[in-house]
C-alpha positions in Angstrom: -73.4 78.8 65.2 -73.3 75.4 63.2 -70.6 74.6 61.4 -73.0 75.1 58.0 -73.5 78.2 59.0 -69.5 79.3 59.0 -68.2 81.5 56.4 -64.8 79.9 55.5 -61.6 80.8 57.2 -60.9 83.2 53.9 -63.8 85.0 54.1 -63.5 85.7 57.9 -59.9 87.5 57.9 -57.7 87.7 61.2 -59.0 88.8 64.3 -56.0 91.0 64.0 -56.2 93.2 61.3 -55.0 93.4 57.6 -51.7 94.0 58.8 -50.4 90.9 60.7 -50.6 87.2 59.0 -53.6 85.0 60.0 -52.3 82.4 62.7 -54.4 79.5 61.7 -52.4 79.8 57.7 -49.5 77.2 57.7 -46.3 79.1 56.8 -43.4 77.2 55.8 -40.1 77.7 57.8 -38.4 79.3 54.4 -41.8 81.4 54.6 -41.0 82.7 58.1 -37.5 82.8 57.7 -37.9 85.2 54.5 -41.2 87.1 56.6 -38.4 87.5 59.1 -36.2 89.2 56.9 -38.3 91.2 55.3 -39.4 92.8 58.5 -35.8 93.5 59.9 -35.3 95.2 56.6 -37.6 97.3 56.2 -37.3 97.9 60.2 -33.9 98.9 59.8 -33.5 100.6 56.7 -37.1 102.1 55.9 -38.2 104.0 53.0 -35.3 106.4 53.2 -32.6 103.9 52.6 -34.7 101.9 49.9 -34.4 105.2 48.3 -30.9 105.6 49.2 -30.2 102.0 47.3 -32.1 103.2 44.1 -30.2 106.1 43.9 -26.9 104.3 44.0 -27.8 101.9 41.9 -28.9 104.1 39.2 -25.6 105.7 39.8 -23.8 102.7 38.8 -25.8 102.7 36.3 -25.0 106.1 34.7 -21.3 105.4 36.1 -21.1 102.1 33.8 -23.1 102.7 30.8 -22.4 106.3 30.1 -18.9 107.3 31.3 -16.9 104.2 30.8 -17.9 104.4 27.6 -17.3 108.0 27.0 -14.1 107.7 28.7 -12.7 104.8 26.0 -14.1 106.7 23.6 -12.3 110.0 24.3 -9.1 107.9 25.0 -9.6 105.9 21.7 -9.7 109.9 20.3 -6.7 111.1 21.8 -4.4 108.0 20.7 -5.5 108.5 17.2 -4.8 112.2 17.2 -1.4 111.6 19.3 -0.4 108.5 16.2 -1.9 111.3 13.2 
């Protein structure tokens, strides 16, 4: 095959699949370095514990923005009906 008669390297994909990154791409070392991370992560903690995060976080969440509040409120409540 001549090289006019080449599709480009975008069109061609990896010889590996979808999954894996294409070899012949440049990757930065802050690239690989973050690829690497990513891959531990979501090796290690895996859908489960992504959902595990959410939930906590969203418990914060509630914990912060509804009962702190509702907690100075009903303390704010209670001093005014102790000073009354």
């Amino acid at each position: 095959m001549s090289e006019l008669t080449r599709a480009p390297s975008s069109e061609l994909g990896s010889r590996f699949g979808s999954r894996f990154v294409d070899p012949r791409v440049a990757v930065t070392p802050s690239q690989a370095a973050l690829n690497i991370l990513r891959w531990r992560w979501h090796r290690h903690v895996g859908v489960f514990g992504v959902v595990g995060l959410v939930a906590l976080v969203l418990a914060g969440g509630v914990w912060f923005g509804v009962h702190e509040p509702a907690q100075a409120e009903t303390e704010r409540l209670l001093r005014a009906k102790v000073n009354s």
